[in-house]
N, CA, C and O atoms as a GROMACS GRO file, in nm:
protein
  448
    1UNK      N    1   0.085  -0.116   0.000
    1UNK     CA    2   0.000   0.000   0.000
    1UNK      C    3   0.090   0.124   0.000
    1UNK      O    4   0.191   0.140   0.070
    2UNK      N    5   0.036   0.213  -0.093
    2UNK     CA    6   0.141   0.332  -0.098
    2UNK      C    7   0.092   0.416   0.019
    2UNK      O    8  -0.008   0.388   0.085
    3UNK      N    9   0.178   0.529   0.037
    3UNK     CA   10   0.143   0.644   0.134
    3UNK      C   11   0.042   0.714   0.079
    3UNK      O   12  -0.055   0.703   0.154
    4UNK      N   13   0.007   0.809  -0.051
    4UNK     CA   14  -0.086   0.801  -0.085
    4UNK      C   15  -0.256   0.768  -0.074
    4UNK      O   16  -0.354   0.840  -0.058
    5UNK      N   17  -0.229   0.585  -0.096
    5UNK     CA   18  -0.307   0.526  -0.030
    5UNK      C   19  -0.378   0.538   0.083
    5UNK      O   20  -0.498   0.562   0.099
    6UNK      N   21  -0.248   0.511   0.200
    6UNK     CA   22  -0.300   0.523   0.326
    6UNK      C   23  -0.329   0.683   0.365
    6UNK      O   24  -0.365   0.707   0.480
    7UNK      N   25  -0.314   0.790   0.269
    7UNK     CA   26  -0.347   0.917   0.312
    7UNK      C   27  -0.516   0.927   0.263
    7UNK      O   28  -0.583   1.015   0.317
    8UNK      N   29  -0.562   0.863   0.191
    8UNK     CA   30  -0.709   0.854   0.139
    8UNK      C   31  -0.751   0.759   0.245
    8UNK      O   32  -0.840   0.781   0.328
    9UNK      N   33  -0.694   0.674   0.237
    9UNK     CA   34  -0.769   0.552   0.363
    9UNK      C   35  -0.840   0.639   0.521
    9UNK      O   36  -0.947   0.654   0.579
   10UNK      N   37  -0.670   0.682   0.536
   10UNK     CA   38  -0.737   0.796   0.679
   10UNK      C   39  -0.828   0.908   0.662
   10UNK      O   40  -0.901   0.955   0.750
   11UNK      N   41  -0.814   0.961   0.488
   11UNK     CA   42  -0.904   1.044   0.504
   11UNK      C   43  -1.107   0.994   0.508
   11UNK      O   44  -1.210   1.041   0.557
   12UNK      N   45  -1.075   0.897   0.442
   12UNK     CA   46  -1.215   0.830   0.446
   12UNK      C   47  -1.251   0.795   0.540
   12UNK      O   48  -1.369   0.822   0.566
   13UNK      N   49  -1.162   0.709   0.653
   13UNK     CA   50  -1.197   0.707   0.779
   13UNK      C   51  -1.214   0.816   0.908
   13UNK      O   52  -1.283   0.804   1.009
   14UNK      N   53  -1.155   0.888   0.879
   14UNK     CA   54  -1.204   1.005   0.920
   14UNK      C   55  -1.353   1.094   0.882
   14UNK      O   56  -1.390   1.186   0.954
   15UNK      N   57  -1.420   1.059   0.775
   15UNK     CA   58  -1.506   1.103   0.762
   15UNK      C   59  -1.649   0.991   0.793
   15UNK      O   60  -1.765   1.028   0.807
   16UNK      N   61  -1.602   0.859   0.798
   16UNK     CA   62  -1.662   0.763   0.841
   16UNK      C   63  -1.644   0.772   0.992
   16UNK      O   64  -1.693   0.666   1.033
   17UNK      N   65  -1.608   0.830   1.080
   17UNK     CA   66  -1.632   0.856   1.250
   17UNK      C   67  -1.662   0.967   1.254
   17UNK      O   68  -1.665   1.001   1.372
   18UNK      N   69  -1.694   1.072   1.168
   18UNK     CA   70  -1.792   1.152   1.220
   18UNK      C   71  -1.867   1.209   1.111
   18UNK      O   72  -1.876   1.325   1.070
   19UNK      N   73  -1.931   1.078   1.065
   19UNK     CA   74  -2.072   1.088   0.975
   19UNK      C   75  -2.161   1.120   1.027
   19UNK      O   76  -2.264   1.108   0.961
   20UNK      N   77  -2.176   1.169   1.146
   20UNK     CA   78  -2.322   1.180   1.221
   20UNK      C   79  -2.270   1.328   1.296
   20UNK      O   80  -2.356   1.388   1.360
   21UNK      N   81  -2.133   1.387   1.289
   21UNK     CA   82  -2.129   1.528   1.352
   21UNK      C   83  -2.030   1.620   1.253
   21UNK      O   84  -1.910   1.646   1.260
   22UNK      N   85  -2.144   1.662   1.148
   22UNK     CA   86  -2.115   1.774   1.024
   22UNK      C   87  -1.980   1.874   1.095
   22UNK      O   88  -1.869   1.902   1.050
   23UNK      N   89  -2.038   1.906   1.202
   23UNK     CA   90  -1.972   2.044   1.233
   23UNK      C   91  -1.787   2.012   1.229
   23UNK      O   92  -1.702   2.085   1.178
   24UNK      N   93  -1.764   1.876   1.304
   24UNK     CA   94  -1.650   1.855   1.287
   24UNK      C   95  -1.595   1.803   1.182
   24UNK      O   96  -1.479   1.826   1.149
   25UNK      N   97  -1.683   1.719   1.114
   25UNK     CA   98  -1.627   1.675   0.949
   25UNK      C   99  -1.572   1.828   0.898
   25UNK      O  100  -1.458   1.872   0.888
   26UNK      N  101  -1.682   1.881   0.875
   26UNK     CA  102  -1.684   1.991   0.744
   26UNK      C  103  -1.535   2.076   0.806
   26UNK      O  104  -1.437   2.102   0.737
   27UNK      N  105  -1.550   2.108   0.946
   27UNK     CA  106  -1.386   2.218   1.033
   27UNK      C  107  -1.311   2.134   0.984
   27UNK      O  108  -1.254   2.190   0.890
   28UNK      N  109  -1.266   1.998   0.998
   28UNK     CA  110  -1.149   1.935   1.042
   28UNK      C  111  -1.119   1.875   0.895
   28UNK      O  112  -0.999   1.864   0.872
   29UNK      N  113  -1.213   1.832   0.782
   29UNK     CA  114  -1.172   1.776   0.724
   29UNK      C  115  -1.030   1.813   0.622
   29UNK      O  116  -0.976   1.924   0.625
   30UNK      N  117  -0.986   1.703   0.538
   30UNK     CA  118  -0.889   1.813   0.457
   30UNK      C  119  -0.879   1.680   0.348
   30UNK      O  120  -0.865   1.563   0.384
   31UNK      N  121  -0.890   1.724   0.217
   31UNK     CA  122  -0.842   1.631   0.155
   31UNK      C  123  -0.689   1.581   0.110
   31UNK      O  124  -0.630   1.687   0.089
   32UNK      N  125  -0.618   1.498   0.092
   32UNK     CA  126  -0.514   1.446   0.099
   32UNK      C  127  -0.445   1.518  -0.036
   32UNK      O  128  -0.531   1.549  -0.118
   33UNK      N  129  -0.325   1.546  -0.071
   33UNK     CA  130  -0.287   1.601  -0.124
   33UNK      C  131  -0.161   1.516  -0.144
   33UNK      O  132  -0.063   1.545  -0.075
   34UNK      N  133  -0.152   1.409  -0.235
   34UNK     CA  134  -0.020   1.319  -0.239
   34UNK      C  135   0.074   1.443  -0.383
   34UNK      O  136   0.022   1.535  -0.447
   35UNK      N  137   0.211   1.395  -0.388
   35UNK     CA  138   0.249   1.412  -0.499
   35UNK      C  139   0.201   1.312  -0.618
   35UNK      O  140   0.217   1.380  -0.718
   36UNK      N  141   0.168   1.229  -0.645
   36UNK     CA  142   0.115   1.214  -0.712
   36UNK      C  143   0.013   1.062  -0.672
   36UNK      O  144   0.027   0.993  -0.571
   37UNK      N  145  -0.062   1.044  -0.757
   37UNK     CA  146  -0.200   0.959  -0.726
   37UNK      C  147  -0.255   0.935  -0.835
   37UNK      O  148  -0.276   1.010  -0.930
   38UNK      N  149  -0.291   0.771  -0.815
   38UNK     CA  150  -0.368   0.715  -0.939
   38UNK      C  151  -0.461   0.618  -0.857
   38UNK      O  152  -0.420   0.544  -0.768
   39UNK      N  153  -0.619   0.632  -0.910
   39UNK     CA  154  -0.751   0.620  -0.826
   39UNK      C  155  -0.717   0.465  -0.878
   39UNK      O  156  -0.732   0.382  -0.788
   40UNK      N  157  -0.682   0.420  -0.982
   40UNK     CA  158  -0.686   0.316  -1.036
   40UNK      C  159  -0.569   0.197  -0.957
   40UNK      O  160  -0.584   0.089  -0.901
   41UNK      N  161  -0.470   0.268  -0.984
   41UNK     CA  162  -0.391   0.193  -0.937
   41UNK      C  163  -0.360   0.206  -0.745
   41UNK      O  164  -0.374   0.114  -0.664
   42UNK      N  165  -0.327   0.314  -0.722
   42UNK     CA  166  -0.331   0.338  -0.552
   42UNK      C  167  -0.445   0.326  -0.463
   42UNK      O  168  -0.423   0.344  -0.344
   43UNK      N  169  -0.563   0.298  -0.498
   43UNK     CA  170  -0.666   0.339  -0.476
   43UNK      C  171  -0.755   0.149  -0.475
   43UNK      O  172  -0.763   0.073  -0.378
   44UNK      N  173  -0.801   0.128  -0.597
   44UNK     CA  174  -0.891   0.024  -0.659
   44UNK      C  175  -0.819  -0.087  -0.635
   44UNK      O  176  -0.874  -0.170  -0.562
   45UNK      N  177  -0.663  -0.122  -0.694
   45UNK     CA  178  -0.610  -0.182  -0.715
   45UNK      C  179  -0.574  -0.269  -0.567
   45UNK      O  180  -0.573  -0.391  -0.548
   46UNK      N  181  -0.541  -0.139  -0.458
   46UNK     CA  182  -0.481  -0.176  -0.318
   46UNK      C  183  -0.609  -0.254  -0.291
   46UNK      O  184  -0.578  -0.371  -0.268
   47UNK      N  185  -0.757  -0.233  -0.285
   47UNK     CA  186  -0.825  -0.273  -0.278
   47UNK      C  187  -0.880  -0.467  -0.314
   47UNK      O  188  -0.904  -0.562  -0.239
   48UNK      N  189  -0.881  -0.456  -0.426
   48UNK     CA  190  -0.865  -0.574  -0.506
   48UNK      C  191  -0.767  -0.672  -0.489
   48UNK      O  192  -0.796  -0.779  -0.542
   49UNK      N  193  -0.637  -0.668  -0.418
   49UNK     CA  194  -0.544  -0.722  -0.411
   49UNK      C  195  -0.588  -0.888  -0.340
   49UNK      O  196  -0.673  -0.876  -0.251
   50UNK      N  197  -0.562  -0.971  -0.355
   50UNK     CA  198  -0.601  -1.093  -0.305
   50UNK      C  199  -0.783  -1.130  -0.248
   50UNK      O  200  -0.814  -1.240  -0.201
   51UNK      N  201  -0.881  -1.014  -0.265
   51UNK     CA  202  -0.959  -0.955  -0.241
   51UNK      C  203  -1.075  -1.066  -0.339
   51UNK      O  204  -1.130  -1.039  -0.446
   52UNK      N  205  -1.083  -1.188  -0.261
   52UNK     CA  206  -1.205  -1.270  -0.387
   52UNK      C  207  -1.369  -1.274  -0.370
   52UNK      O  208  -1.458  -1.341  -0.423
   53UNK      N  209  -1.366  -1.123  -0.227
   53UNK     CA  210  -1.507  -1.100  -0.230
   53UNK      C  211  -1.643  -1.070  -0.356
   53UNK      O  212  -1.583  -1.036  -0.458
   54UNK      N  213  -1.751  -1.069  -0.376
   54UNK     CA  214  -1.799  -1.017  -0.472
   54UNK      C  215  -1.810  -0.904  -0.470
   54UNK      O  216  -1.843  -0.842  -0.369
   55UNK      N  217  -1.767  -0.818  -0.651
   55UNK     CA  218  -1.775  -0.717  -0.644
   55UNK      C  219  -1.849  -0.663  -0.686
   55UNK      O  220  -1.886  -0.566  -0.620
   56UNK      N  221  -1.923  -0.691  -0.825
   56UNK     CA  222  -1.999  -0.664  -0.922
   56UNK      C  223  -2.079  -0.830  -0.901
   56UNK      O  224  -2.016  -0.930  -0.867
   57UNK      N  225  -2.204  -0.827  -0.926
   57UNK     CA  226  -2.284  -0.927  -0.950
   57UNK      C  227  -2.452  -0.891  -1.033
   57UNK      O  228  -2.570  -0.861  -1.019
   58UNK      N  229  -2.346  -0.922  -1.119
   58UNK     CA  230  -2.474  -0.906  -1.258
   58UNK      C  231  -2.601  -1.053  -1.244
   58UNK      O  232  -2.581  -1.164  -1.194
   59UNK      N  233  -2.724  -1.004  -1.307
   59UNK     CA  234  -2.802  -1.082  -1.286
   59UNK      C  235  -2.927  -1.057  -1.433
   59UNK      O  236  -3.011  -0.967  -1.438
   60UNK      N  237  -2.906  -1.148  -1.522
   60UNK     CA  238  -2.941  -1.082  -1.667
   60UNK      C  239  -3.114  -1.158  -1.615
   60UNK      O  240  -3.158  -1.233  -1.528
   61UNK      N  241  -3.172  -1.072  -1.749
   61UNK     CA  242  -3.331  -1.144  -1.777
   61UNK      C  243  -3.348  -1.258  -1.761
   61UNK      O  244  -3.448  -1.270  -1.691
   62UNK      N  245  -3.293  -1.384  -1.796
   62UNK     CA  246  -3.310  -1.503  -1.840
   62UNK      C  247  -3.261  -1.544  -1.745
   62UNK      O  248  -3.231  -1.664  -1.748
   63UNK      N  249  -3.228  -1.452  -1.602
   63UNK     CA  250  -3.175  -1.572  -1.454
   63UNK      C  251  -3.041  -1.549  -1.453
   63UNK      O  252  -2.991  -1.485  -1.360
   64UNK      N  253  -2.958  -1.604  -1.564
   64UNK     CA  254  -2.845  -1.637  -1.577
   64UNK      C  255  -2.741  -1.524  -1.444
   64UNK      O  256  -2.756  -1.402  -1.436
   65UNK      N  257  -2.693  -1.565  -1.402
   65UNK     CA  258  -2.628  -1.490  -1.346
   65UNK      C  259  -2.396  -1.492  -1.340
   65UNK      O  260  -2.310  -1.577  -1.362
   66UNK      N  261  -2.398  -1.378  -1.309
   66UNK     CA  262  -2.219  -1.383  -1.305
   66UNK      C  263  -2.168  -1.307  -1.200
   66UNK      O  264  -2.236  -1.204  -1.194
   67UNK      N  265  -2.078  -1.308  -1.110
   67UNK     CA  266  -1.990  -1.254  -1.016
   67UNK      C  267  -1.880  -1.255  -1.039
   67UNK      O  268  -1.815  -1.349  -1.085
   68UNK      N  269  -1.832  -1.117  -1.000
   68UNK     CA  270  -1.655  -1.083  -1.040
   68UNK      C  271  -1.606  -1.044  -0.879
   68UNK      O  272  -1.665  -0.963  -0.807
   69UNK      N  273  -1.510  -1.104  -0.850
   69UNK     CA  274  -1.502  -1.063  -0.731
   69UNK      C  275  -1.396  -0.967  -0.764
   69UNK      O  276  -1.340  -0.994  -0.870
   70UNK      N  277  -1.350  -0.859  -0.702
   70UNK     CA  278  -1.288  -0.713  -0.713
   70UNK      C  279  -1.128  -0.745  -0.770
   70UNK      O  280  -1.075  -0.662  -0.844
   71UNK      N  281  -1.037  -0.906  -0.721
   71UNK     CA  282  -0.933  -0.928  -0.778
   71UNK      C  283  -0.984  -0.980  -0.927
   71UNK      O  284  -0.880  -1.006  -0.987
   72UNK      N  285  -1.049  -0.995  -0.978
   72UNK     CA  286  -1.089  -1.073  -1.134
   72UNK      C  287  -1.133  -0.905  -1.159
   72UNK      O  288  -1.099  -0.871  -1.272
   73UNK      N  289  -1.169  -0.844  -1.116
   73UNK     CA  290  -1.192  -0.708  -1.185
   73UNK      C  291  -1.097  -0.633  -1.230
   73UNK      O  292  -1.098  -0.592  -1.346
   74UNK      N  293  -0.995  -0.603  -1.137
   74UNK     CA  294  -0.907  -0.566  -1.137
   74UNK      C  295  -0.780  -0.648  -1.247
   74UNK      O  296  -0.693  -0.582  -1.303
   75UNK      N  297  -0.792  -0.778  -1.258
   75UNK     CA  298  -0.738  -0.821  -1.370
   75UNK      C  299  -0.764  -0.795  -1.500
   75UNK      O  300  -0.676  -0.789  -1.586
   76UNK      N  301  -0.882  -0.780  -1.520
   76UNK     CA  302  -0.985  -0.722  -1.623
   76UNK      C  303  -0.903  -0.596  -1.665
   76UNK      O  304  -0.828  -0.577  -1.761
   77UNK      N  305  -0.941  -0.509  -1.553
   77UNK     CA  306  -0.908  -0.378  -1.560
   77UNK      C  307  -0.739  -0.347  -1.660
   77UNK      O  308  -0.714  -0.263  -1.747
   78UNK      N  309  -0.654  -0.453  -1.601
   78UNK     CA  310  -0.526  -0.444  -1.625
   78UNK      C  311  -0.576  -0.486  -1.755
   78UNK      O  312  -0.606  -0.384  -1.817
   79UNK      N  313  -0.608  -0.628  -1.846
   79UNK     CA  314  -0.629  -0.635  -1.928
   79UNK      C  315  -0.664  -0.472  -2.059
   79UNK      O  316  -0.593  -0.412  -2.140
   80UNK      N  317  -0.776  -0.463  -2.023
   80UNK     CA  318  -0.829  -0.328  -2.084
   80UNK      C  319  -0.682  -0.214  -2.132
   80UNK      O  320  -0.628  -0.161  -2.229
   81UNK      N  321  -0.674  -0.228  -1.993
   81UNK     CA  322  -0.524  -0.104  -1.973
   81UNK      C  323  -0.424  -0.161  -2.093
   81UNK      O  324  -0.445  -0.125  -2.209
   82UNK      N  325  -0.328  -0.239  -2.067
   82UNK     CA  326  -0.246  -0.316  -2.161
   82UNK      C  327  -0.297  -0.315  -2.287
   82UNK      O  328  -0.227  -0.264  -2.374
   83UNK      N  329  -0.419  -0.366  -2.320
   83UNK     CA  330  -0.493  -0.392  -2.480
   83UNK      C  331  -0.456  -0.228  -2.513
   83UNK      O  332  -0.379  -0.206  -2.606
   84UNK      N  333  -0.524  -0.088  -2.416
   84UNK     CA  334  -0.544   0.005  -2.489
   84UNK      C  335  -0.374   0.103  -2.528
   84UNK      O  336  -0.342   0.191  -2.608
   85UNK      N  337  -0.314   0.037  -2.435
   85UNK     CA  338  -0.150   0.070  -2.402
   85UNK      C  339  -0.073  -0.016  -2.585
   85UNK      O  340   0.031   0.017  -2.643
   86UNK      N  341  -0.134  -0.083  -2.609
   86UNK     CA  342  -0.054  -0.159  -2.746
   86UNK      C  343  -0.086  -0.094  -2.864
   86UNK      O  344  -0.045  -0.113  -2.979
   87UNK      N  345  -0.170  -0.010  -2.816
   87UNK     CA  346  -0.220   0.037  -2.972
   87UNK      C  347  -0.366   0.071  -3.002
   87UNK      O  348  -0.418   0.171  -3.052
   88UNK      N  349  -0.410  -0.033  -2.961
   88UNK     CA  350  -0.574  -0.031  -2.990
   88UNK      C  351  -0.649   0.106  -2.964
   88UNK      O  352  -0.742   0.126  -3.042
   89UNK      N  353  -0.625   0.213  -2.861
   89UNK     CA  354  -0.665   0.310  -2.903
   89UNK      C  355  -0.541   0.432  -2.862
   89UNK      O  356  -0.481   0.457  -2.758
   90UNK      N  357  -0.539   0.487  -2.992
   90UNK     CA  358  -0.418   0.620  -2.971
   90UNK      C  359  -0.452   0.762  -2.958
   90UNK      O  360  -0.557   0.798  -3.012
   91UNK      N  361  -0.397   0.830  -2.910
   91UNK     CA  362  -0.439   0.934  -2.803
   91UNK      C  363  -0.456   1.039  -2.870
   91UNK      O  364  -0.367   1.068  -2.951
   92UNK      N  365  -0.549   1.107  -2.859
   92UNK     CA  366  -0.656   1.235  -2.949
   92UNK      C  367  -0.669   1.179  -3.066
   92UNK      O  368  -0.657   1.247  -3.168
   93UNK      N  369  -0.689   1.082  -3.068
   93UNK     CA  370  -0.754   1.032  -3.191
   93UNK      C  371  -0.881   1.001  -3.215
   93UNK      O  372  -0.929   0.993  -3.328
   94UNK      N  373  -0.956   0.977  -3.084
   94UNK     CA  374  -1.089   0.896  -3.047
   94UNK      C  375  -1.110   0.783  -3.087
   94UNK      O  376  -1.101   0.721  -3.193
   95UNK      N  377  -1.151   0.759  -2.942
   95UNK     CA  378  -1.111   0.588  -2.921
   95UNK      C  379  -1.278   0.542  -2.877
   95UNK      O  380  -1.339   0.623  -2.806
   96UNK      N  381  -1.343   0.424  -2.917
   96UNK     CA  382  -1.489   0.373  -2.889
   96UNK      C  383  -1.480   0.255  -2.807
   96UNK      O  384  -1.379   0.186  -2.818
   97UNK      N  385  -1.592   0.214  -2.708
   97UNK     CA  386  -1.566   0.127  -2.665
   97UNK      C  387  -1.727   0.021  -2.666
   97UNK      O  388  -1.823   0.066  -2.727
   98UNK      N  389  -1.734  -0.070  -2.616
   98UNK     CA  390  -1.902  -0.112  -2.630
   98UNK      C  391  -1.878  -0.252  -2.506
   98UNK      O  392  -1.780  -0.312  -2.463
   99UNK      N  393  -2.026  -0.257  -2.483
   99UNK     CA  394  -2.037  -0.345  -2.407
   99UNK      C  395  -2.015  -0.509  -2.467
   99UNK      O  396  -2.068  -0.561  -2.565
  100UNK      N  397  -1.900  -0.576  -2.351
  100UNK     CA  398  -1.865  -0.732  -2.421
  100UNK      C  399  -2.016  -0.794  -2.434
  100UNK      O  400  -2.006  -0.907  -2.481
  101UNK      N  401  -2.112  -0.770  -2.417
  101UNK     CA  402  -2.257  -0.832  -2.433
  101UNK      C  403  -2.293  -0.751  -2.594
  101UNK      O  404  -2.393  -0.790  -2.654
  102UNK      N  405  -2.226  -0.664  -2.643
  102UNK     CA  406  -2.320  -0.651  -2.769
  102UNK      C  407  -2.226  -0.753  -2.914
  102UNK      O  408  -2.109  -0.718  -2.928
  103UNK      N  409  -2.251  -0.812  -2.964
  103UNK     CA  410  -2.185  -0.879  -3.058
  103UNK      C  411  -2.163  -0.772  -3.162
  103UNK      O  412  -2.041  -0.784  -3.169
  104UNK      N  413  -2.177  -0.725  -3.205
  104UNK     CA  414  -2.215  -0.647  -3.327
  104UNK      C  415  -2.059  -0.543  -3.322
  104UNK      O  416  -1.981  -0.520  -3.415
  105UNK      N  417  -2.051  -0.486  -3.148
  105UNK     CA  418  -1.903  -0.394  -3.165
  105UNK      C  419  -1.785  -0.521  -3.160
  105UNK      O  420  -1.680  -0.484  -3.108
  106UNK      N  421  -1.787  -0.626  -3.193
  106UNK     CA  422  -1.673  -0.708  -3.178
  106UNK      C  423  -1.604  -0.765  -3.077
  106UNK      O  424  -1.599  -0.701  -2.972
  107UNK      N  425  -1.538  -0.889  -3.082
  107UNK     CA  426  -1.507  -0.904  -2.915
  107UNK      C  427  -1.404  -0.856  -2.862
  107UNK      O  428  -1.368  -0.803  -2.967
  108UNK      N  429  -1.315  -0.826  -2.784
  108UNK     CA  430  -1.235  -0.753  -2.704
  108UNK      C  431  -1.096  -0.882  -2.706
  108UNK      O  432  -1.130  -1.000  -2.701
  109UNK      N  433  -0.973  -0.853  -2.714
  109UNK     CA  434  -0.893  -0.999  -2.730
  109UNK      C  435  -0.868  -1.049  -2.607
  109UNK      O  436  -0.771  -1.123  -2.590
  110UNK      N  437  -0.957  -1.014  -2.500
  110UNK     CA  438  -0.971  -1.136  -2.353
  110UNK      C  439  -1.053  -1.221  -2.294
  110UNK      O  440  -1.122  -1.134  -2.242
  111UNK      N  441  -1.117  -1.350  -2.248
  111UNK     CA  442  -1.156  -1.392  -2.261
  111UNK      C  443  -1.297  -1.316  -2.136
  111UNK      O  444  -1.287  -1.229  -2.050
  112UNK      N  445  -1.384  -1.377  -2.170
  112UNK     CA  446  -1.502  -1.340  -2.108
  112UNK      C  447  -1.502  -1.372  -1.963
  112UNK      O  448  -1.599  -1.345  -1.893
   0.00000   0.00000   0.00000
């Protein structure tokens, strides 16, 4: 876990012990101010780490159902990242994306 990290962690917890008394949240609070920070990676990622709780749990028309627990998301995530890091989409160029459920925008080169 970066410092970073743990400077959002305390700040969230800090606002999680005094969710119920404004006056001292709103005086005392301060948001964290790292040199630098990525929500994705310092943030989501610290999160997700060995983490095989459910995170997302989709549940379509037909019943069918799927669960990603936050480390399979986060692999995902990296996936996406890497695919769009090789090329697949280049920068101010505009880049599209579509849901892996529509056939029609094509499939994505990772597995479902």
């Amino acid at each position: 876990m970066t410092t970073a990290t743990e400077a959002f962690r305390a700040a969230r917890d800090f606002l999680l012990e005094h969710r119920e008394d404004y006056t001292t949240a709103y005086r005392e609070f301060a948001w964290p101010r790292p040199e630098r920070f990525n929500w994705a990676l310092d943030w989501f990622d610290a999160i997700a780490d060995g983490n095989d709780r459910t995170a997302l749990h989709l549940v379509e028309e037909d019943g069918d159902e799927t669960r990603l627990s936050f480390a399979a998301l986060s692999r995902r995530s990296d996936q996406v990242a890497n695919w769009l890091r090789s090329g697949a989409c280049v920068p101010r160029t505009g880049c599209w994306s579509c849901s892996a459920t529509r056939r029609s925008c094509g499939r994505p080169p990772w597995p479902r």
